[in-house]
C-alpha positions in Angstrom: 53.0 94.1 -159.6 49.3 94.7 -158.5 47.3 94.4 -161.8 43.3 94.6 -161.7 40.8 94.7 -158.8 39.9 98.2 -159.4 36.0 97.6 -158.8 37.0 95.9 -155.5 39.3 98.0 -154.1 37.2 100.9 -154.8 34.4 99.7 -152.9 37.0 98.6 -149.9 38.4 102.0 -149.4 34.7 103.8 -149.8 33.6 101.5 -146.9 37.6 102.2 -145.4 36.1 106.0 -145.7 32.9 105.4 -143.6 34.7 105.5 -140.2 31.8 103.1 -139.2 31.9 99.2 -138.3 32.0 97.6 -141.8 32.1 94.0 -142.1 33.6 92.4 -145.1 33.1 88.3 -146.8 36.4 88.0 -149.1 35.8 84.2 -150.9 36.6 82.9 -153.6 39.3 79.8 -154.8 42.5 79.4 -153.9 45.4 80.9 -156.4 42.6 83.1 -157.2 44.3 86.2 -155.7 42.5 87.1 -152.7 45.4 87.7 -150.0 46.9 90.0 -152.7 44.2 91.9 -153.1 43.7 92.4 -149.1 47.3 93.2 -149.1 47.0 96.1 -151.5 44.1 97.5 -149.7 45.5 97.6 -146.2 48.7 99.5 -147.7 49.7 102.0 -145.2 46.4 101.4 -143.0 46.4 100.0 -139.4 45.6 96.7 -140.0 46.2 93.2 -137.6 46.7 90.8 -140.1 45.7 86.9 -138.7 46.4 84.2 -140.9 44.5 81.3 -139.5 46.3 78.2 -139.8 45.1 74.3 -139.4 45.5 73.8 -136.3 44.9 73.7 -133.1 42.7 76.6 -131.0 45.4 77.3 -128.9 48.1 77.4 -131.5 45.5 79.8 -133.8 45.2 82.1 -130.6 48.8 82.2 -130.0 49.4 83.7 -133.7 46.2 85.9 -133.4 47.8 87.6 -130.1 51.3 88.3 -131.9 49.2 90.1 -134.8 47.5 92.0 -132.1 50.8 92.9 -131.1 52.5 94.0 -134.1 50.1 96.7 -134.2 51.0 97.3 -130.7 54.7 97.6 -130.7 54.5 100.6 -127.5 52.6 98.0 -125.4 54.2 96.8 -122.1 51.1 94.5 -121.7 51.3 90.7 -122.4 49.5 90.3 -125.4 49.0 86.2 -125.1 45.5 86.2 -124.4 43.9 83.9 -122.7 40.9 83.6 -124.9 39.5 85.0 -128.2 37.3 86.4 -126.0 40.0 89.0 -124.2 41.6 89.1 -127.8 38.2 90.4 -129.4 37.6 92.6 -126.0 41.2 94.1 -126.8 40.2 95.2 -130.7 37.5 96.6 -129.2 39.2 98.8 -127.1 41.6 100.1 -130.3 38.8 100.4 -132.3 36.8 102.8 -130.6 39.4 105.6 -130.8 40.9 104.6 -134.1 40.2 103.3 -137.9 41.5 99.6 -137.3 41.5 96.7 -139.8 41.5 93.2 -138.7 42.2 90.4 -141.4 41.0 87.0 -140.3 42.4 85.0 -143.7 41.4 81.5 -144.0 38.8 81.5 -141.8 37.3 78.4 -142.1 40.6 77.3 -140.6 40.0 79.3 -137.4 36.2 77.9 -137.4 37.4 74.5 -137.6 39.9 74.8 -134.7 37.4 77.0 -132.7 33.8 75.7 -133.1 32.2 78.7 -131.0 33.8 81.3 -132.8 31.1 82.7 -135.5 28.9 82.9 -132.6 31.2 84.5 -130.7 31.7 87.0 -133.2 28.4 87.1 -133.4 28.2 88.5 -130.3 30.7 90.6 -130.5 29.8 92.7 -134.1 26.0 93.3 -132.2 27.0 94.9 -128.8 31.3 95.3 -128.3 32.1 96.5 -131.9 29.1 97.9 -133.2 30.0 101.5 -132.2 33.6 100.8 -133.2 35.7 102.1 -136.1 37.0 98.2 -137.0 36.7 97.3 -140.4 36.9 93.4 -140.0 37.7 91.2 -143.2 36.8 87.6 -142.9 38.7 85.9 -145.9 38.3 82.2 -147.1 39.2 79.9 -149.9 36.8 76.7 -149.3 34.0 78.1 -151.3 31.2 75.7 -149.7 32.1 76.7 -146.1 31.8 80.5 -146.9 28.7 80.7 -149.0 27.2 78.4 -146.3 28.5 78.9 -142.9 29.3 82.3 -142.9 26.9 84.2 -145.7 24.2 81.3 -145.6 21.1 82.2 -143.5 22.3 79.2 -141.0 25.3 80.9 -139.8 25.4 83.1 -136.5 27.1 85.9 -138.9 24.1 86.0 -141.7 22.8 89.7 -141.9 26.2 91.0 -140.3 28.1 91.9 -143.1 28.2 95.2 -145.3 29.4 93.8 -148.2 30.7 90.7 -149.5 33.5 89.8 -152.4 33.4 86.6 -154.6 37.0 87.3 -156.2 36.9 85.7 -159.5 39.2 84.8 -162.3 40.7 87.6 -164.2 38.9 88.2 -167.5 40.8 88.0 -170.9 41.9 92.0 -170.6 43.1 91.9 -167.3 45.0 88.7 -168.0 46.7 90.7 -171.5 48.0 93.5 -168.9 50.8 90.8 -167.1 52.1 90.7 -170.8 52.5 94.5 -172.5 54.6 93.3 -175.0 52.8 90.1 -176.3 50.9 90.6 -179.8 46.7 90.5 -179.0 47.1 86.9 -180.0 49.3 86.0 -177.4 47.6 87.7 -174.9 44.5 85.5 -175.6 46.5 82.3 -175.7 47.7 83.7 -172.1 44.3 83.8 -170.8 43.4 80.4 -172.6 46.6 78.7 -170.9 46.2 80.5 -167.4 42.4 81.6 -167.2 42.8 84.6 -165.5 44.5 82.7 -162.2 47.1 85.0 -160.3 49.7 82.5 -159.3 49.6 80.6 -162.6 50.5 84.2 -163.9 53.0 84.8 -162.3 54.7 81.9 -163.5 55.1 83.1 -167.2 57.6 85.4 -168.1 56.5 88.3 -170.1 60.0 88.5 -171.5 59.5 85.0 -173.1 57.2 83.4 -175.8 54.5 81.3 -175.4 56.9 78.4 -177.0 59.5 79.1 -173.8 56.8 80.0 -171.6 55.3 76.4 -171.4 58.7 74.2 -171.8 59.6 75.8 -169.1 56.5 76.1 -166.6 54.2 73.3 -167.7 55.5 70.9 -170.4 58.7 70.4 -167.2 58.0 67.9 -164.5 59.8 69.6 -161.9 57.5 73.0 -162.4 54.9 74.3 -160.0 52.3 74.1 -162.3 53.4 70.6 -164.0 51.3 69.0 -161.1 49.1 71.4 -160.7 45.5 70.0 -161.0 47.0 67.2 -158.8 47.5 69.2 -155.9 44.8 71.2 -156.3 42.3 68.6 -155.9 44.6 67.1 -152.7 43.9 70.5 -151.3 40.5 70.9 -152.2 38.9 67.2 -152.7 38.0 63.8 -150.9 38.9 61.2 -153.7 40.9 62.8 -155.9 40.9 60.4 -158.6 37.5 59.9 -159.0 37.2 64.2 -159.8 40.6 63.6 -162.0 38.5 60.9 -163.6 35.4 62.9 -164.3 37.8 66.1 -165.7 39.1 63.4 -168.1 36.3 62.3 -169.7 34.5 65.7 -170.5 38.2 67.0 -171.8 37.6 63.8 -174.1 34.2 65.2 -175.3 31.7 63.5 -173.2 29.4 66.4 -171.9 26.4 64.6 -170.4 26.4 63.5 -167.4 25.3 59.8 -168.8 28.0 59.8 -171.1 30.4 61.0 -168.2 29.1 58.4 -165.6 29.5 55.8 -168.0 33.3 56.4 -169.2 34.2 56.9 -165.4 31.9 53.8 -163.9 30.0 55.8 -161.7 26.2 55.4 -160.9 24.7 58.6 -162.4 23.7 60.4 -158.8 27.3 60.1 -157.3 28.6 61.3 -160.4 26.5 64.1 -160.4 27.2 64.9 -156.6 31.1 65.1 -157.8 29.8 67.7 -160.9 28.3 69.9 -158.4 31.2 69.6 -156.0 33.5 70.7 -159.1 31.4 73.2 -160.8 31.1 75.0 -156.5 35.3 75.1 -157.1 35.0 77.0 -160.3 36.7 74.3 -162.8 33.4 73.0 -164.7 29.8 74.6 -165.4 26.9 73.0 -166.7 25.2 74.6 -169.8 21.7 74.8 -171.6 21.3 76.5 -174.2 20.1 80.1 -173.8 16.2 79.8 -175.1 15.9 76.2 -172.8 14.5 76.5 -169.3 14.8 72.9 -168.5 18.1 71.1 -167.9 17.4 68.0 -169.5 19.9 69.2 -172.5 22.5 70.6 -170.1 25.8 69.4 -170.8 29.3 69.9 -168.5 32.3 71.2 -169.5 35.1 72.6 -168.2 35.1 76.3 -167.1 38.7 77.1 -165.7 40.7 77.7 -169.2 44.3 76.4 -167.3 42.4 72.9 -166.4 41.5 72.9 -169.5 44.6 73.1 -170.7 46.1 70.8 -168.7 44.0 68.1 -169.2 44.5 68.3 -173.1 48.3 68.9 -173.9 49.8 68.3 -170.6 48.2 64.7 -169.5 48.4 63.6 -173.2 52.1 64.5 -173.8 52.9 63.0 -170.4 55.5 60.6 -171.7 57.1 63.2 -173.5 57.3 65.2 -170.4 58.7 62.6 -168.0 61.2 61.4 -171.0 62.2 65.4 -171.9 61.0 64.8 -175.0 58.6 67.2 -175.4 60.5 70.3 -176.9 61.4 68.1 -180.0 57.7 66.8 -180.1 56.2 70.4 -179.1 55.8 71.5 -183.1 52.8 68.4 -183.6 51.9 68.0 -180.5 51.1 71.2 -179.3 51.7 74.6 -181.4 50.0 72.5 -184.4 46.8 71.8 -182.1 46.7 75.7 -180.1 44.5 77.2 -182.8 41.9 74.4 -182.3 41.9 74.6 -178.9 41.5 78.1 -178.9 38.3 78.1 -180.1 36.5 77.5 -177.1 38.3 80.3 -175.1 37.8 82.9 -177.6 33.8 82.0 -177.9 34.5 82.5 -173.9 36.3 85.7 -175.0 33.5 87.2 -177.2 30.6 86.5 -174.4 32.7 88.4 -171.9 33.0 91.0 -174.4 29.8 91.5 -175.0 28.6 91.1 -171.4 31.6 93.4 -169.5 33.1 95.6 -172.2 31.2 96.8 -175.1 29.2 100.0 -174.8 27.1 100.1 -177.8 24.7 97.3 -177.9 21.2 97.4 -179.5 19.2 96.6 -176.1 19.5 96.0 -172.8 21.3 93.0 -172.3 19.3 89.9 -170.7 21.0 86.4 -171.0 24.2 85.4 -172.5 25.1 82.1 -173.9 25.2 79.8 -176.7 22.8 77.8 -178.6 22.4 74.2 -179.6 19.7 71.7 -180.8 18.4 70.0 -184.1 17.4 71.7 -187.2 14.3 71.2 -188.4 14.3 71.5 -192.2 18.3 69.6 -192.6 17.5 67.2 -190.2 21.1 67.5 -188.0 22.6 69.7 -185.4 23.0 73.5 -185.2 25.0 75.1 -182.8 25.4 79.1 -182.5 28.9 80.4 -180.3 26.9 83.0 -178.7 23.4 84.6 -178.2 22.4 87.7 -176.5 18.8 88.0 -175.4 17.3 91.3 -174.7 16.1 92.4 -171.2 12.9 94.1 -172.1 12.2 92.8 -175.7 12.3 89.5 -178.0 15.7 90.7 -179.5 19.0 88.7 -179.4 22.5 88.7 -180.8 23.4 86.2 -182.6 27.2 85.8 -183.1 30.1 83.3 -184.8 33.0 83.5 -183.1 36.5 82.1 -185.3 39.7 81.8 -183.7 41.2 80.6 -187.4 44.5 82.0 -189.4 42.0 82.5 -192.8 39.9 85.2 -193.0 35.9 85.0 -192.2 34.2 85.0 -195.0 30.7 84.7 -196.2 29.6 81.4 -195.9 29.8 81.9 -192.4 27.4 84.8 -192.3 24.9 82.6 -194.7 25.4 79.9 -191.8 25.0 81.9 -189.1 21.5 83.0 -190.2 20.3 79.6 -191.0 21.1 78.3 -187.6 19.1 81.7 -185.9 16.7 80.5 -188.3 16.6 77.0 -186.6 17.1 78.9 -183.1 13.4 80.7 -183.5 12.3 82.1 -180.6 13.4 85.7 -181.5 11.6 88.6 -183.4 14.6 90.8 -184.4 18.5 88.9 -184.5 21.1 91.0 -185.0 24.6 89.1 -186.5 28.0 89.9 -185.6 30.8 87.6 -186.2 34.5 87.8 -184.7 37.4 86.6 -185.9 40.8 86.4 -184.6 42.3 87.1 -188.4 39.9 89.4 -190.0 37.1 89.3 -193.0 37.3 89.1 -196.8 36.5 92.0 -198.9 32.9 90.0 -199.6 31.9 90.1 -196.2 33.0 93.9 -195.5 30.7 94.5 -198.4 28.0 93.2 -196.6 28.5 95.2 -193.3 24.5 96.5 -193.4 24.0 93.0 -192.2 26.3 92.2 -189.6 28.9 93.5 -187.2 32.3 92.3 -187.3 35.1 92.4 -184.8 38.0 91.0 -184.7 41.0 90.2 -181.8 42.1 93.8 -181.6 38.9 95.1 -181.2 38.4 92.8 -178.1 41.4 94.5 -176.7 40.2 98.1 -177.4 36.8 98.6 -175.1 
């Protein structure tokens, strides 16, 4: 089942239409769903398919030559080329008569095995293919190595491409679609358990509860995604158990990078080298709040909603995992704890709402974020889910955002204004507050003043 992408693959098959050279950067994590989404595109489309391997060069060649072939079945020619050089000289040739696609996945692979080759295509995409109808897709997973040697202004390739993809995460409503049948809150603990990931999707059954759901494919030591975060940073990571480290102490609450270098034992610049290295993979960010320009009040925390997870019901119900105790422990330790945990997602939730899907804001929409720092009359912390600046004027949003089983009611309006009021900066605020189980009758009454949503309005852009 293909779900999403439609931005994506509309812009593919416009360029597919051009009948010119086009020259696409596919990037983006791995599990993310990037050979899927290459897949789907080259549905019933001429296409050489190369899936680079670590490797040798010869041994990458070798496999590069038998996709040339599939796409020549008629061929009484030897298609083990001698060189990338012949191979390239050979698309050439198909190319100038026909629409041809050529898939290069993992390329970083291929560049590692075969140091010359970015110049070589170089070479190749400014004289051999440049009247050519090939539509070449160079597709990579190490984020570092694509952003840098192949889009960065280092790399032989800069200023050859026509368009480049950073393939992201699903958002929350893309993530709802792999489960039709699950109520809006289910959906949304979906996309707080898997953030959005393909593969970790297609784990879950959408004939299955969430209860079944994650005995099954997370709180189970013999499931794909029981190790997970383990393997991921194997993949992806020198020194795995220093980033494992780092992940652990900002899941416990410790958001500055002093507080993080401390818990781990880590002088303060290594630790932030590692950060970086993390938030490049997609699994933390670093925040300030939205009115701040300088970072000395950024914090960390984690981005990808499934590490998340992981790090807080999964590594601290390990015992009950390895001893299969967790199903008669999953009530307390878990289901008791989801609403709580939630609440972070579904302030994720509300941002993307407001920055993807809703069509009737007050202004143009500027920065989006949250808010945090000390109140000047009370003498404590403040801390607002989310604020919206405007583009062209000193407007924001200013929103609450409550993932509880009570209704809002409001107190939390009256608290929300204070805070703005603590905030500054902005002329005009405008106030809306979401909640996952509505609003009392006190604070419907008092609509003139703010804008509330709730979880089924999320799910009904």
């Amino acid at each position: 089942m293909f779900i999403g992408r439609d931005s994506e693959l509309k812009k593919m098959n416009q360029m597919y239409e051009s009948g010119k050279l086009e020259v696409a950067i596919v990037y983006g994590r791995r599990r993310v769903g990037k050979t899927t989404l290459i897949t789907e595109f080259c549905k019933n489309k001429k296409t050489v398919f190369f899936a680079a391997q670590e490797s040798n060069a010869n041994q990458n060649l070798e496999t590069f030559s038998n996709a040339i072939a599939e796409v020549e079945k008629n061929s009484s020619v030897s298609m083990i080329f001698r060189s990338f050089r012949d191979a390239f000289t050979r698309l050439a040739e198909i190319a100038a008569s026909e629409r041809l696609i050529v898939v290069i996945d993992e390329y970083p692979y291929l560049a590692g095995a075969e140091k010359s080759i970015s110049s070589l295509l170089q070479n190749y995409l400014d004289h051999q293919f440049k009247n050519t109808k090939l539509f070449l897709i160079l597709c990579g997973s190490s984020m570092s190595f694509m952003e840098k040697q192949v889009l960065g202004y280092q790399s032989p390739l800069y200023g050859r491409r026509t368009a480049q993809f950073k393939i992201l995460p699903f958002h929350y409503l893309d993530t709802g679609k792999w489960f039709p049948d699950y109520t809006f809150e289910e959906k949304a603990l979906m996309y707080g358990i898997t953030g959005g990931i393909p593969l970790y999707l297609e784990q879950f059954s959408p004939s299955l509860g969430i209860r079944e759901n994650l005995l099954e494919n997370l709180f189970n030591k013999n499931a794909l995604l029981f190790e997970e975060p383990s393997n991921f940073f194997k993949q992806e990571l020198r020194e795995p158990s220093s980033y494992n480290a780092i992940i652990t102490a900002i899941a416990s609450g410790k958001t500055r990078l002093s507080e993080i270098s401390t818990t781990v034992g880590m002088e303060s610049g290594l630790c932030s080298k590692y950060l970086s290295n993390l938030i490049t993979l997609g699994i933390i960010k670093r925040e300030t709040p939205v009115t701040e320009q300088s970072s000395k009040r950024s914090i960390y925390l984690i981005d990808d909603q499934f590490f998340r997870f992981w790090f807080t019901f999964v590594s601290k119900n390990m015992s009950s995992i390895l001893s299969c105790r967790i199903e008669d422990n999953y009530a307390a330790s878990v289901e008791s704890r989801l609403s709580d945990y939630m609440g972070l997602t579904f302030e994720k939730m509300c941002r993307d709402y407001i920055l993807y899907y809703t069509d009737n804001l007050p202004f143009l929409l500027g920065e989006v974020g949250q808010w945090w720092g000390g109140h000047p009359r009370k003498h404590k912390q403040a801390q607002i889910d989310l604020v919206a600046s405007a583009a062209d004027t000193n407007d924001c949003i200013v929103g609450s955002c409550k993932f509880r089983n009570a209704p809002v009611d409001t107190d939390e309006l009256n608290l929300l204004k204070d805070y703005a009021d603590a905030m500054g900066h902005f002329e005009k605020r405008y106030y809306y507050i979401f909640s996952k189980s509505g609003f009392t009758a006190a604070l419907q009454n008092q609509a003139a003043d703010v804008r509330l949503l709730t979880l089924e309005d999320l799910y009904h852009n």
